[in-house]
C-alpha positions in Angstrom: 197.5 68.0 79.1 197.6 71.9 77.9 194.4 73.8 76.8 194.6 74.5 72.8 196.7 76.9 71.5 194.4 79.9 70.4 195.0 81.9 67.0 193.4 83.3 64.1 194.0 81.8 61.2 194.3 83.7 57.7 195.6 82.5 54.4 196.6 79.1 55.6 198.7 80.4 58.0 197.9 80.6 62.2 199.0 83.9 63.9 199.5 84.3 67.3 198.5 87.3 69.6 201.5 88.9 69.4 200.6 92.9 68.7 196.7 92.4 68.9 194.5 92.9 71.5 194.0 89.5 73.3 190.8 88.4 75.2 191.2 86.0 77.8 189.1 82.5 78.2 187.8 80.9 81.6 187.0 77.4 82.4 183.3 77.4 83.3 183.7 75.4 85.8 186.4 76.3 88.5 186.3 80.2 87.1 190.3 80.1 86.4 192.0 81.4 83.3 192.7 79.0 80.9 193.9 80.9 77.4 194.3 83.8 75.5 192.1 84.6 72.7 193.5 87.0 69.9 191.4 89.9 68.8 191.8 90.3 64.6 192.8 94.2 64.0 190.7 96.0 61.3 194.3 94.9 58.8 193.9 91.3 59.8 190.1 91.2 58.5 190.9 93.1 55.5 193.4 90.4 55.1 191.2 87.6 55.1 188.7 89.3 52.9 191.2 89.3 49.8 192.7 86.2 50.6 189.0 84.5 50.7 188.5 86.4 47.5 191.6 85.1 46.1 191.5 81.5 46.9 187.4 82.0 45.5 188.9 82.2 42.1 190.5 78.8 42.4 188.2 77.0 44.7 185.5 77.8 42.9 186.8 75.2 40.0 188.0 72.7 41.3 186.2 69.4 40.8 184.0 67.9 43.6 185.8 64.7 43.9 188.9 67.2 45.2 186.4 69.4 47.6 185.0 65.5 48.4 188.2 64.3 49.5 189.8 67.2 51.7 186.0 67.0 53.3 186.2 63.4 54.2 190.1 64.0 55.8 188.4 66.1 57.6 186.3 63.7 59.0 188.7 60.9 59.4 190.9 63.5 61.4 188.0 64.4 63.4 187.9 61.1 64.6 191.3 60.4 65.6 191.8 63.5 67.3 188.3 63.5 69.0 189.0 63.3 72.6 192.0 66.1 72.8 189.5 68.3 70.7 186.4 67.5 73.2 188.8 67.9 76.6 189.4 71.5 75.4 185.7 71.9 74.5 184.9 70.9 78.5 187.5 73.0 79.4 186.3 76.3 77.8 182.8 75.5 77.5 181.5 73.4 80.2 179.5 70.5 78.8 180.5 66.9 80.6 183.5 65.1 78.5 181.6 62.6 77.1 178.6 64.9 75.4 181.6 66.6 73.8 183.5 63.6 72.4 180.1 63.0 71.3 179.7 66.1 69.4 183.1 66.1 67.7 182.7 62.6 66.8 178.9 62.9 65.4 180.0 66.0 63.8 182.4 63.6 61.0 179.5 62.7 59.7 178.7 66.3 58.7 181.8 66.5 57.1 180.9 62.8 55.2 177.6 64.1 54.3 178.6 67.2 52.6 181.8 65.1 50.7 178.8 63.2 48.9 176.4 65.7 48.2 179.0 67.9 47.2 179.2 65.3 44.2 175.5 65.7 43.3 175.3 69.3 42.7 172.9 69.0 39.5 171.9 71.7 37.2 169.6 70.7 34.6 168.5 71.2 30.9 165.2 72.6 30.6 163.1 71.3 26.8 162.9 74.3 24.7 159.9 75.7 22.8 162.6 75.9 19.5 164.6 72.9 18.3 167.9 74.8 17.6 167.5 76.2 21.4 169.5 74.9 23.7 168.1 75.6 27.8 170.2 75.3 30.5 170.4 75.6 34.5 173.8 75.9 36.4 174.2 76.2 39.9 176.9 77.9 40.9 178.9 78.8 44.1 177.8 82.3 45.7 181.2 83.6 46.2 182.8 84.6 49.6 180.9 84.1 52.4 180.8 85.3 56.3 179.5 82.8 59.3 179.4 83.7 63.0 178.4 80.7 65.0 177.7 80.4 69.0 179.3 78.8 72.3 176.9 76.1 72.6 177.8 74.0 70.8 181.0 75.1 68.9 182.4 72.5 66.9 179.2 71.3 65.7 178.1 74.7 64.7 181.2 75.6 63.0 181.7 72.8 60.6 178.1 72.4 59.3 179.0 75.8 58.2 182.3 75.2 56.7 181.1 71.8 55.1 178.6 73.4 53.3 180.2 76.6 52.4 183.3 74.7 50.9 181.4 71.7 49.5 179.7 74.1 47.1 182.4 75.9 45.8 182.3 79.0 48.5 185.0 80.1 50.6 184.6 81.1 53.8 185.7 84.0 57.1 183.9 82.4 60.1 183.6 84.5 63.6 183.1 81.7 66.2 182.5 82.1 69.8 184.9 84.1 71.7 183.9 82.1 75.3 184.5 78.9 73.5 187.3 79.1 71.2 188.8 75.8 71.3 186.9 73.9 68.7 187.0 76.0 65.9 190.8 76.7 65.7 191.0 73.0 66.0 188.7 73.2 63.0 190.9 75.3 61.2 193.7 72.6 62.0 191.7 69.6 60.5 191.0 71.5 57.4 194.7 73.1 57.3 196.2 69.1 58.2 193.4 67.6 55.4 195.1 69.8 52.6 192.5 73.0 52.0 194.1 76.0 50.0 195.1 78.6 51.4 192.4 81.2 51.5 189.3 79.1 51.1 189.1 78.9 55.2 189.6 82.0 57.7 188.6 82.1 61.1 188.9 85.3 63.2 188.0 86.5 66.8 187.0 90.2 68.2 184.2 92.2 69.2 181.2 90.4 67.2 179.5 93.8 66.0 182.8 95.0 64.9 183.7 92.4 63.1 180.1 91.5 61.8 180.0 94.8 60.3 183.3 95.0 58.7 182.5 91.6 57.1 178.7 92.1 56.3 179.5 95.6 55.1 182.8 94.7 52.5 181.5 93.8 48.8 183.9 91.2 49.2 181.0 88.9 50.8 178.2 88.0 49.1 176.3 85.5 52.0 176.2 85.4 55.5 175.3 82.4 57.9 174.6 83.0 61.7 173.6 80.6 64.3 172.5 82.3 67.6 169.9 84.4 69.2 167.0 86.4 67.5 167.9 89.8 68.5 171.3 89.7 67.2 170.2 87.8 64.1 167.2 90.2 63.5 169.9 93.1 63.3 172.7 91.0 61.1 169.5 89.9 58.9 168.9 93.5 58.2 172.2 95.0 58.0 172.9 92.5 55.3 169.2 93.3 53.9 170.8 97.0 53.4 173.3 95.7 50.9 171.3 92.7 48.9 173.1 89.6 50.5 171.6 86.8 51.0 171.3 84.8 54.6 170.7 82.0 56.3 169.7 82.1 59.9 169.5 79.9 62.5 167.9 81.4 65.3 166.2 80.7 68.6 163.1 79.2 69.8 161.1 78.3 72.6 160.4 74.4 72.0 156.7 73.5 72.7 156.2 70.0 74.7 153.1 68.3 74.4 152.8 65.0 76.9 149.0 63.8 75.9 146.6 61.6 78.0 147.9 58.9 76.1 151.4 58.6 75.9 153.7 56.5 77.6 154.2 58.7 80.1 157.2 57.6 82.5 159.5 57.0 79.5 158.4 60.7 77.7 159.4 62.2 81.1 162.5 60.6 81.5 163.9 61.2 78.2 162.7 64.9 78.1 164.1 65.4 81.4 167.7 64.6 80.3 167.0 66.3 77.1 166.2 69.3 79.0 169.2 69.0 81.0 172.0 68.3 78.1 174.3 70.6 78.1 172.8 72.6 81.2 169.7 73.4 78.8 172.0 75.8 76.6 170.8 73.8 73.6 168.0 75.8 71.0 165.8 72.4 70.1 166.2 71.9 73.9 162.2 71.2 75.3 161.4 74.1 77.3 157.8 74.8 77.7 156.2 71.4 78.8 152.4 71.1 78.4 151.2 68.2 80.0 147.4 67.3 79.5 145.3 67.0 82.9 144.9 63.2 83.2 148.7 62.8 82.5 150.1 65.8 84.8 150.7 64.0 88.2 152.3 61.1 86.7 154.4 63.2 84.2 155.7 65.0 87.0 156.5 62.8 89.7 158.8 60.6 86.6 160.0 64.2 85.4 160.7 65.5 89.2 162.7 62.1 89.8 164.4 62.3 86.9 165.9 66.1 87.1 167.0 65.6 90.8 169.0 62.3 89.9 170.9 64.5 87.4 175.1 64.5 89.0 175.5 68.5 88.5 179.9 68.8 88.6 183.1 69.7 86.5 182.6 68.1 83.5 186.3 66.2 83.5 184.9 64.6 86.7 183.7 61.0 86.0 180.2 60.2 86.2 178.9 64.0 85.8 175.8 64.1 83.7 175.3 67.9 83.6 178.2 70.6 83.8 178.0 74.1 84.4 176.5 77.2 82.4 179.1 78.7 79.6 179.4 81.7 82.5 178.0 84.1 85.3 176.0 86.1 82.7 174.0 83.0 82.2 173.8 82.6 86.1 172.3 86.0 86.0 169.9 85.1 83.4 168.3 82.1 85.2 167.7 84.5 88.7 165.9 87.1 86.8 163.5 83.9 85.7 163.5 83.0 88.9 162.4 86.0 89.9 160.0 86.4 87.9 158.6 83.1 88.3 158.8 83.8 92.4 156.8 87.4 91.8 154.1 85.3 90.0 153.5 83.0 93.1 154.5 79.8 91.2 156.3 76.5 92.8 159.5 75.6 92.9 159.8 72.1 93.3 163.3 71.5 92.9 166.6 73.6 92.3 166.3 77.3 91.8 169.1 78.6 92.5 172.9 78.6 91.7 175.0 75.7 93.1 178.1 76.9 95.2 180.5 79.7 94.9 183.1 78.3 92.4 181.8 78.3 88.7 179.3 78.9 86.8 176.7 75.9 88.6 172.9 76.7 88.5 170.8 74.0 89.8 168.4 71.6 87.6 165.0 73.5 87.9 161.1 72.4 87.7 158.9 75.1 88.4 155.0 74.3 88.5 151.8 76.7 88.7 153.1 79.0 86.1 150.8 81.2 83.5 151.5 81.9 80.0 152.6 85.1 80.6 155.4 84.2 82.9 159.0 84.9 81.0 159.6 81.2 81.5 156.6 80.9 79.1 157.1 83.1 76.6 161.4 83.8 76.7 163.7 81.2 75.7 165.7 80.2 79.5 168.2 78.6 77.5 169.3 77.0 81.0 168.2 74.3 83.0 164.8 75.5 84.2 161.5 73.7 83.1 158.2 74.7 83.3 155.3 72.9 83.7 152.0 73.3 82.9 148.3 71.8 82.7 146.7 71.8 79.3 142.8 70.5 78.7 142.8 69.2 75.2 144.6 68.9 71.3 143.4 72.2 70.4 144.3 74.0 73.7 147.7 72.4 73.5 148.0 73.4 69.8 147.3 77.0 70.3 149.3 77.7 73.6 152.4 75.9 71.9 152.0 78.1 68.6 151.2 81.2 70.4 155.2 82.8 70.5 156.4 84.2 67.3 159.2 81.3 67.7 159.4 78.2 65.6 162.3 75.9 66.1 161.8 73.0 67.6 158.4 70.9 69.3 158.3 67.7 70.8 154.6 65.8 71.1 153.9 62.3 73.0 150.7 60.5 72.0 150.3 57.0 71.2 147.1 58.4 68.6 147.9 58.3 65.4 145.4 60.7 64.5 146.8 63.1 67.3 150.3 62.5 65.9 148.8 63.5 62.5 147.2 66.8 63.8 150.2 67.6 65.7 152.4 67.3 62.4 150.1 69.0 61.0 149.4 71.9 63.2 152.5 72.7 65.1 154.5 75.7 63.5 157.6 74.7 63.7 160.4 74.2 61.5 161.4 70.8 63.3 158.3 68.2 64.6 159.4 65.2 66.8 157.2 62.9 67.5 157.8 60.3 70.4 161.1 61.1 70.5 164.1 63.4 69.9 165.2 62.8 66.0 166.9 66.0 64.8 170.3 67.3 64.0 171.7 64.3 62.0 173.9 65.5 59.1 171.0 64.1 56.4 168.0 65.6 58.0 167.3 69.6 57.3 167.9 71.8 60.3 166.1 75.3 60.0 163.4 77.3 61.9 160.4 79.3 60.9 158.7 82.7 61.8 161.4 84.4 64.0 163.6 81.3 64.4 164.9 81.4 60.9 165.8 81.4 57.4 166.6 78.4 55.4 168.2 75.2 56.3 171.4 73.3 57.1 172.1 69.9 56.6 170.1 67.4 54.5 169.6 67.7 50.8 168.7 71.2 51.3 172.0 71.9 52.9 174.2 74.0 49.7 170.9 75.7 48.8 172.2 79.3 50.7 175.0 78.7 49.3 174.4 78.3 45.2 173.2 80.9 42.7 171.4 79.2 39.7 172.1 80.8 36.3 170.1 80.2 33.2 171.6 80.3 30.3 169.9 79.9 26.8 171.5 79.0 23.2 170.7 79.9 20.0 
């Protein structure tokens, strides 16, 4: 079976490379070309700007039951062509088959959820303080709007985006990952197969900070959505500041682990150790910074320790691999220079450390031990499959080392107390709190960061509020 056929796609209509720069894509996993990635040329993004403004004019009307229904083809497509879409996504981005059939298949649901709420976009009439007054609220779509959304998870990145942007009446130019292409122009072939108008959907590849600032910068857009690391979202964030649009960011973190004295503590570490490890650790709810309380530590560990060097490391179209490798060398360079540093600073190594063989992109699963806070592993994000572990004393120690970054994604807490659960909930700053066990990312829960992890939220309820002006309008 071929790898996907890569384009751009622009006013309902996929171009090839023919003409543009090109870019080629790797498989991860035995370093050998796979595809050729199309570059969009400063007339091909200009080109997707009017058409998006174009098909706004239209889309923006039509009823919810029709946005409703090419949302749930979506879905239903999803479905049937889940495992040729995942086989490219293992292909190009590394993750074991079965996480990414997984991902494309969980990922209908996102397109299901946003079909319904789509339906219940409410307004509302407000009582006036004059009986011949008439008070109203409206919400209404924002306009065009501009989304750039990582490798890591690429399908499931992409469409939370372009659910929510086209559920509310938007239309959308998305700039997915140029490592993982696969999944989002299969994207663009759900929506194009499920009936969406030409326009309302453009997806585009190049340089990210050229094309993020020819798209930020047009007046054509008037919201931008990014998934991805802090630094880069720190300079779209402002970039877009400097001409009033609004954002939604979903950035990185650094997720907090608390294990307490009290917890189950063989089943916590086992199920934090292959949460650690899906995906290779390239996940940004993935539990990085484990705090284990003192009476708890040796038996965390030795579980933990057991757990991480069961883990079958391989090509992820190999049967029975559980972890694949890193999206590419550059993360393979990332993971030395923590290892490094964690080496400098005279801590343990009890397993792993270093990168697995000579042919991909293979870094071993990690637990490194006798670390302080200081250590990059403490306070940077690895985004790989290293974990520390640490020693805490008690709840407020715990609370204050795990809120000490300025990041505020995810946090994970084990306690069988109910009034340490409560303090935890309470306490932790963090945009997402789970509490004896891993319960995010489903299309009806909200999933958003605080301090520098974020701004707003996607999915849930919450999910079309980037994405809606309200207007009031009042009648004499």
């Amino acid at each position: 079976m071929s790898y996907q056929q890569l384009s751009l796609y622009i006013n309902g209509k996929f171009l090839s490379g023919v003409g543009r720069k090109a870019q080629d894509v790797f498989n991860p996993a035995t370093g050998q070309l796979i595809g050729s990635l199309p570059h969009a040329s400063t007339a091909d993004l200009d080109l997707a700007l009017a058409s998006a403004q174009k098909a706004f004019e239209t889309w923006r009307n039509t009823s919810p039951l029709e946005r409703s229904g090419i949302l749930r083809k979506v879905a239903a497509l999803a479905r049937e062509r889940a495992e040729v879409i995942a086989r490219n996504i293992t292909l190009d981005q590394g993750k074991p088959l079965a996480e990414a059939i997984a991902e494309v298949r969980g990922c209908a649901e996102h397109a299901e959820w946003h079909a319904e709420e789509a339906r219940r976009i409410y307004g509302r009439v407000i009582p006036p303080r004059q009986a011949n007054v008439r008070q109203l609220v409206l919400r209404e779509p924002v306009g065009v709007c501009a989304a750039f959304t990582p490798w890591n998870f690429p399908f499931n990145q992409a469409i939370r985006k372009m659910a929510a942007a086209l559920g509310a009446g938007c239309t959308l130019i998305l700039k997915g990952p140029e490592d993982s292409p696969s999944a989002v122009v299969a994207l663009a072939q759900l929506f194009h197969d499920a009936g969406l108008p030409a326009g309302a959907l453009n997806i585009v590849w190049g340089v990210p900070s050229q094309v993020s600032t020819r798209l930020i910068e047009s007046p054509v857009v008037r919201k931008i959505s990014f998934t991805g690391s802090v630094a880069v979202g720190k300079q779209l964030a402002s970039l877009a500041g400097l001409h009033m649009k609004r954002v939604t960011m979903e950035l990185g973190g650094h997720s907090p682990v608390l294990v307490f004295d009290d917890a189950d503590i063989e089943p916590a570490a086992e199920m934090l150790a292959r949460t650690k490890l899906r995906n290779a650790g390239q996940v940004c709810v993935s539990p990085t910074r484990f705090l284990v309380q003192e009476k708890a530590y040796d038996r965390f560990l030795a579980k933990f320790l057991d757990v991480v060097q069961g883990i079958k490391v391989g090509d992820g179209l190999v049967e029975g691999t559980q972890m694949g490798p890193l999206a590419h060398d550059r993360r393979i360079a990332a993971m030395q220079s923590f290892m490094d540093d964690a080496n400098r600073r005279g801590a343990k190594v009890l397993t792993g450390g270093e990168r697995l063989g000579s042919v991909g992109s293979f870094f071993a699963p990690t637990v490194v031990t006798e670390l302080g806070d200081d250590a990059m592993l403490m306070t940077e994000e690895p985004f790989g499959p290293i974990a520390p572990v640490v020693r805490f004393k008690d709840l407020d120690e715990g609370l204050r080392r795990a809120n000490s970054l300025p990041f505020g994604l995810a946090s994970f807490a084990f306690t069988n107390s109910q009034k340490t659960a409560k303090a935890v909930a309470n306490r932790l700053e963090a945009g997402l709190v789970n509490i004896n066990h891993f319960g995010m990312g489903l299309a009806e829960l909200p999933f958003g960061g605080i301090k520098d992890s974020g701004i707003g939220s996607e999915g849930g309820t919450e999910t079309f509020d980037g994405y809606l002006a309200t207007k009031f309008v009042t009648e004499l």
